[in-house]
N, C-alpha and C positions, 0 to 999 in steps of 0.2 A: 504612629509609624514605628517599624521595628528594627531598629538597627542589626546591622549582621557583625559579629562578631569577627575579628581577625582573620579568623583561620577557617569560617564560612566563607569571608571576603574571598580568601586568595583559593579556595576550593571552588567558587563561582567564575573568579576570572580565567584559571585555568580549565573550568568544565568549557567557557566560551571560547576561548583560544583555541582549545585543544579540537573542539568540534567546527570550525572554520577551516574553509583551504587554505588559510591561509600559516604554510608548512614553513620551515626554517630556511628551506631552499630562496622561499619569495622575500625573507628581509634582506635590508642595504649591509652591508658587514664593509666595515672600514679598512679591515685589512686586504679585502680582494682588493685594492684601491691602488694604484700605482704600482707594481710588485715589481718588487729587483732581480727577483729571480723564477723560473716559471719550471715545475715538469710538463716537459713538452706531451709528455701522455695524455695530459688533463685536455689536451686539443685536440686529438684524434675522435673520431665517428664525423657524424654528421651535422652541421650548420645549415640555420636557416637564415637568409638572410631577412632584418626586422625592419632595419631604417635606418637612411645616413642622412648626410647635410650636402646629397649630390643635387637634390631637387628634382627636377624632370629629367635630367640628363641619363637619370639610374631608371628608369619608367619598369621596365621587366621586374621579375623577381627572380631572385638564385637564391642557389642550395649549393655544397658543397660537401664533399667529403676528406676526410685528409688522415693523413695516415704520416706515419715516421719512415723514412727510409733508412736505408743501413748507413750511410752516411753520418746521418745525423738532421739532412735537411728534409721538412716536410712538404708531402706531395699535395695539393690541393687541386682535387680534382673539381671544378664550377659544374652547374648544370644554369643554365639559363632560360627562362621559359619569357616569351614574349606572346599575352595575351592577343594583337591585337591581327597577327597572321597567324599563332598557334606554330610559330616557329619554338623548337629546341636546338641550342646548341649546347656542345660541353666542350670545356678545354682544361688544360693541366696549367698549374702554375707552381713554380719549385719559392718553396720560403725557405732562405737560407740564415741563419744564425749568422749575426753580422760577425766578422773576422776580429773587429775590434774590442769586442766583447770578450772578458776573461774568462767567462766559462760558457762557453755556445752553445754545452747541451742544456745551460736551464736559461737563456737567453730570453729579453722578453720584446727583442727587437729584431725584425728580420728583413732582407733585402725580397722585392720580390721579383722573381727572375723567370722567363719566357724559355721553357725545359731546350725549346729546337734550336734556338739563335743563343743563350746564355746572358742575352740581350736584359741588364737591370732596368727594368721601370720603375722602379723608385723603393719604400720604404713601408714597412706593418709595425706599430707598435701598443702590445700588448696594454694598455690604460687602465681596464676593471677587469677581473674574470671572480664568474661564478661557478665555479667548477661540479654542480650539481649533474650528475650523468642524465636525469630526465628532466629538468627545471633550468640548468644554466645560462647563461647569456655573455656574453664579452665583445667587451666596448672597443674599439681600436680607434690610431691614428693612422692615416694612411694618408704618404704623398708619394704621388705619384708624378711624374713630366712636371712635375710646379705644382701641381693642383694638390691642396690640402683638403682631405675628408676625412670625419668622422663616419664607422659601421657599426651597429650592434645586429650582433650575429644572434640566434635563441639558439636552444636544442629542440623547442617545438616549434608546430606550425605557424600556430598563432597564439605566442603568450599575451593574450590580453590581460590575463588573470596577474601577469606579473608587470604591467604599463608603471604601476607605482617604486616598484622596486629600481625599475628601470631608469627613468625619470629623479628618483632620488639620483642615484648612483651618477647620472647629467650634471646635475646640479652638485655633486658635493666634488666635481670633475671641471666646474666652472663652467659648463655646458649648457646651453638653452634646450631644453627637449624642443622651443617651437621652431625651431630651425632643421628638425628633424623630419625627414618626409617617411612614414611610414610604407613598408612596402605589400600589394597586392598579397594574398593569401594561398592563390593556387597556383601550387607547384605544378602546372602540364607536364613538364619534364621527368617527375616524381616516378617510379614503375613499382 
């Protein structure tokens, strides 16, 4: 048997690495991990939503997009698609940089607010973000009326390809992934 030399070694382990999908975007990186502070730019385009801890209550899938207003607070616009009439709806939700927060434009907690009535339904709070523009994901707390849930949002459709990343990222968050319902794949709503 022929041993590989050192520097065979680490030119074989990077020839497999490097030829694998699996990119720098899909590892767990500890410092996305609880952030104190956030650019809110790193949130804007589009969200798909992946899986929370609503259970059957979330059954549709959504998608969102969300953009910065001049303000300072972000607009997220929902798309909701509900497989089982092929109903779509969409609606606006305003995420306002909580007040209490000393610096609101890198804020990693925000209220979330009903644009028509001003009406606060509860609380988002930034937990992991992966800020990769085509691979990203971010985890959130989210309570709402009392109700506490966990979302992970991707920037694709369906990152299966990154379930591990995902899952770590749960677990190093104290989170159970199996408490997670993953959600349907086809965005109806989608144009």
């Amino acid at each position: 048997m022929t041993m590989l030399k050192p520097s065979h070694l680490f030119l074989f382990l990077f020839f497999c690495i490097n030829n694998t999908s699996f990119g720098f975007s899909k590892i767990y990186k500890r410092n996305n991990e609880n952030p104190t502070s956030l650019d809110h730019n790193k949130l804007t385009g589009r969200w798909y939503l992946y899986m929370d801890t609503r259970g059957e209550k979330g059954k549709g899938n959504t998608y969102g997009d969300i953009e910065i207003r001049s303000n300072g607070d972000l607009l997220d616009t929902l798309y909701e698609y509900n497989p089982d009439n092929e109903e779509c709806k969409s609606y606006d939700i305003i995420l306002r940089p909580l007040s209490s927060d000393p610096s609101p434009e890198s804020a990693v907690e925000f209220e979330i607010i009903v644009p028509s009535t001003t009406f606060v339904l509860g609380t988002q709070k930034i937990v992991y973000l992966n800020d990769d523009p085509a691979d990203g994901f971010v985890i959130i707390h989210q309570n709402t009326m009392g109700e506490e849930t966990y979302l992970v949002a991707t920037r694709t459709k369906n990152p299966s390809d990154q379930l591990t990343t995902i899952e770590t990222a749960l677990l190093k968050l104290s989170l159970d992934p199996k408490k997670f319902t993953k959600k349907p794949t086809n965005f109806g709503c989608e144009t």
